[in-house]
N, C-alpha and C positions, 0 to 999 in steps of 0.2 A: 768401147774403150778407144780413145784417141790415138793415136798412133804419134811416138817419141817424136819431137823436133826441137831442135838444138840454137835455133833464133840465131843463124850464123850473124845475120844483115845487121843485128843491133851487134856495133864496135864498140858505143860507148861504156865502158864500165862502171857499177856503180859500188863503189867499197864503203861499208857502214860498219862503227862499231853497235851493234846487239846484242845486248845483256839480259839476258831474265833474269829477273830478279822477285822473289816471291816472298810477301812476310805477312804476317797477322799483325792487325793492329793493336790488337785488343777491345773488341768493340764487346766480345761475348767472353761466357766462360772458359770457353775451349777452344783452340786454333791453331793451325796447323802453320809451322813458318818453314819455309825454305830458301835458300838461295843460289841460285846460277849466276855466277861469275867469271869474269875472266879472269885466270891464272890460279885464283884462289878456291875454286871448283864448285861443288854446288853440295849442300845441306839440306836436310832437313828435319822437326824435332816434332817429334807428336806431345801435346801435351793434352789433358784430360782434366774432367772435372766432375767428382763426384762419382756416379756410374756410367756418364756418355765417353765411350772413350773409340778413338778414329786414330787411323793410324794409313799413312800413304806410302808407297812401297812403286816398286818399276817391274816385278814381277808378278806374276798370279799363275797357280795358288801360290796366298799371299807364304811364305814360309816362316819368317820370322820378322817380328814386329819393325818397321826400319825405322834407324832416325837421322842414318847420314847417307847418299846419297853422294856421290863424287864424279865430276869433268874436269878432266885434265885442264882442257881452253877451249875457248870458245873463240874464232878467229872473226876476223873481217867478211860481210858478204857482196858476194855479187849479184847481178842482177837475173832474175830467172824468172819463169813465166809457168802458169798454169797449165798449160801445152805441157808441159816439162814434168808437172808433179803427174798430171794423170796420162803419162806416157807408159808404153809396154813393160818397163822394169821400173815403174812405179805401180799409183792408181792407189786406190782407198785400202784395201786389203794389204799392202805392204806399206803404209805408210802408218794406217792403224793398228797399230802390232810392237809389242814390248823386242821384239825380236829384231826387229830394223831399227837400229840406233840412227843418233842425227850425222855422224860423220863416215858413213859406209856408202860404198857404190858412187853413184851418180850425186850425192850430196852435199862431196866437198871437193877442192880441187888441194893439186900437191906440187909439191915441187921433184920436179924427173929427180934430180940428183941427188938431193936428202929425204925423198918420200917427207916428207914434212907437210903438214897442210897447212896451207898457206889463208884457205877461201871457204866461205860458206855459200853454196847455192840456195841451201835453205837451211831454217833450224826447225829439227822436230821433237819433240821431248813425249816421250809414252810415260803415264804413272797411272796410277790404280788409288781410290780413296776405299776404306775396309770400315766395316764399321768392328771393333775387336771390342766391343763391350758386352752389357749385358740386357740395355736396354735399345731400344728403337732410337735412332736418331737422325733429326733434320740439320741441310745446311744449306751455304749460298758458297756459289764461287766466285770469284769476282777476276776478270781479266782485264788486267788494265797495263797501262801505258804513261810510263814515268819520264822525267828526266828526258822531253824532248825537245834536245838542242837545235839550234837552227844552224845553216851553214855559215861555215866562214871567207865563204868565194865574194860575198857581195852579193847573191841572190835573195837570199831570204829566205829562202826555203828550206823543209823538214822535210826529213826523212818517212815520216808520216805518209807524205803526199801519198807516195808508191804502195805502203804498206799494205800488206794483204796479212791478214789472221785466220785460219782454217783450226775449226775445235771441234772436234770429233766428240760426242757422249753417250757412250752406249754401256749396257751392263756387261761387267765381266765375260760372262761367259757366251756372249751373245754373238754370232757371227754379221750379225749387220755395222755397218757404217755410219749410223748419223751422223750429217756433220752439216756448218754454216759456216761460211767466211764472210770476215767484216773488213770493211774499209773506210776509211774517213769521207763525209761527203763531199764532193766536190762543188765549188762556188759555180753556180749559175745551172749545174743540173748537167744530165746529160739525155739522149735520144734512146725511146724505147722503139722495138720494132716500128708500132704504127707511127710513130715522129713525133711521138709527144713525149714533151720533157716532163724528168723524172729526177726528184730530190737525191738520186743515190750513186755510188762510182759503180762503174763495171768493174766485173771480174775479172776478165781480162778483154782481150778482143776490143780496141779502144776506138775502133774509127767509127764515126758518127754517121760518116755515109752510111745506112745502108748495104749499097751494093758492094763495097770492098770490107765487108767483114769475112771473117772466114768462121769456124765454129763459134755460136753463138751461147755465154757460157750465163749470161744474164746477167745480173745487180747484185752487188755484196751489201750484205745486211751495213746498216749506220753504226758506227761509233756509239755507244750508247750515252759518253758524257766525254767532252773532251776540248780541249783547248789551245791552241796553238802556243808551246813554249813550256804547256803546263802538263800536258798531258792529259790523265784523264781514263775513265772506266769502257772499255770497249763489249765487253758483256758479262752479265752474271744469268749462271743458271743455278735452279732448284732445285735441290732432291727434299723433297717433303718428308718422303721414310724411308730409311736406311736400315731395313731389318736387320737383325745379328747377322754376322758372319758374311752378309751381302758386299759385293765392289762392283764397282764401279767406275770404268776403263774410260782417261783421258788422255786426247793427244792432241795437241797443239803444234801447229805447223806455220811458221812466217816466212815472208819471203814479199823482196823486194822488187814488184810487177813490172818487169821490162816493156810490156803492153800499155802501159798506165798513161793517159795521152798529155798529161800533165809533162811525161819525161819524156814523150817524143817529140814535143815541143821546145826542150830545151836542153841545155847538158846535164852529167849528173851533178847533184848538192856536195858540194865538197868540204868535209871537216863534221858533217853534221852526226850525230850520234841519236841513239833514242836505247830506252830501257823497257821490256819487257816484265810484267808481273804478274803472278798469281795468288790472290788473299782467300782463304777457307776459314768463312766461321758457323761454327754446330753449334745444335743446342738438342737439348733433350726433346724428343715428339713423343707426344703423350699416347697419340693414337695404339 
């Protein structure tokens, strides 16, 4: 495990509005909608079709079927670094975990005088998808990236740049961590170990020398579809079969890479916002 470090030397701050925001389209019969907002807190509604029926909840066991789901706010972030998530009071076991909410501890900052949180270092959201029906069923999940504004400093640049995604997917009941983080690729590529460029952003750890990196944390997966201005789909995963009574533990983790060599290259994007998402559609698996 890494040992906490606190990135005193980056002064520059980077304040971003980040919204999750989750809905169904309607592509299938069944979908799950949710929403993370700001002020106006977060939802969610199970709908069903037939006998497939899914229901997502932030606890397990699941207890009672959920369909609302509520956050007070969701504030501005700053900039933090993956040194920081997989530090001694963090690391994958507390961060994949219904129990460590997104504004506790080291997560958010406040104000001395009114305790009031003022900052996000990161947002982490834990849910659980359940299958509560009576047959097997399959689905897709889809993480995407809406509503990404550019700044209004006169750079041009998105919030995106920085953007790191960390999605955790393991079963319920499972003590392990899988997880992958995605980042937008970067133009012109970057340096792997042996000095050959590579289509993908780092994780964190941004210097291309070589000899002045320090923990070497690799390549965050690509974007899977995406656009500047427009947004776009950063990953979908599978569940093929969802036995009865089966969940299956998601947690989602972003945050804005103070590493990211895009930003130590320049100041932060100022005015720029971006919208997080997640879209679920089942269907009945025959199997």
């Amino acid at each position: 495990m890494v040992e906490l470090k606190y990135v005193k030397r980056r002064k520059i701050r980077k304040r971003a509005g980040i919204i999750a925001l989750v809905s169904s389209m309607g592509l299938t019969t069944l979908g799950i909608v949710a929403f993370l907002g700001r002020n106006v807190g977060t939802f969610t509604v199970a709908l069903s079709s037939q006998e497939v029926e899914l229901s997502l909840s932030r606890e397990y066991p699941l207890k009672e079927r959920t369909t609302f789901l509520y956050i007070d706010y969701v504030p501005t972030f700053e900039q933090y670094t993956y040194d920081n998530l997989m530090g001694t009071s963090l690391g994958d076991a507390v961060l994949d975990n219904d129990a460590y909410d997104y504004d506790m501890d080291g997560a958010a900052n406040y104000d001395g005088s009114t305790n009031q949180m003022t900052s996000l270092n990161f947002f982490k959201y834990t849910f659980y998808v359940t299958n509560v029906g009576v047959v097997n069923a399959g689905y897709r999940i889809k993480f995407n990236l809406m509503d990404d504004t550019v700044s209004t400093d006169g750079t041009n640049r998105f919030l995106s740049d920085t953007l790191r995604v960390m999605i955790y997917e393991n079963d319920a009941e499972s003590d392990e961590h899988e997880k992958k983080i995605y980042a937008k690729a970067p133009e012109g590529g970057r340096k792997d170990l042996d000095g050959s460029t590579v289509a993908k952003e780092y994780v964190s750890t941004a210097a291309d020398d070589v000899s002045k990196r320090k923990p070497w944390y690799g390549f965050a997966e690509d974007f899977e579809d995406y656009k500047d201005g427009s947004g776009g789909t950063f990953a979908t995963l599978t569940v093929d079969n969802l036995v009865v009574d089966r969940s299956i533990r998601y947690t989602m983790v972003a945050w804005l890479e103070g590493e990211d060599l895009s930003d130590l290259s320049s100041h932060a994007p100022e005015g720029a916002t971006i919208k997080l998402g997640v879209q679920v559609n089942a269907y009945e698996n025959k199997l």
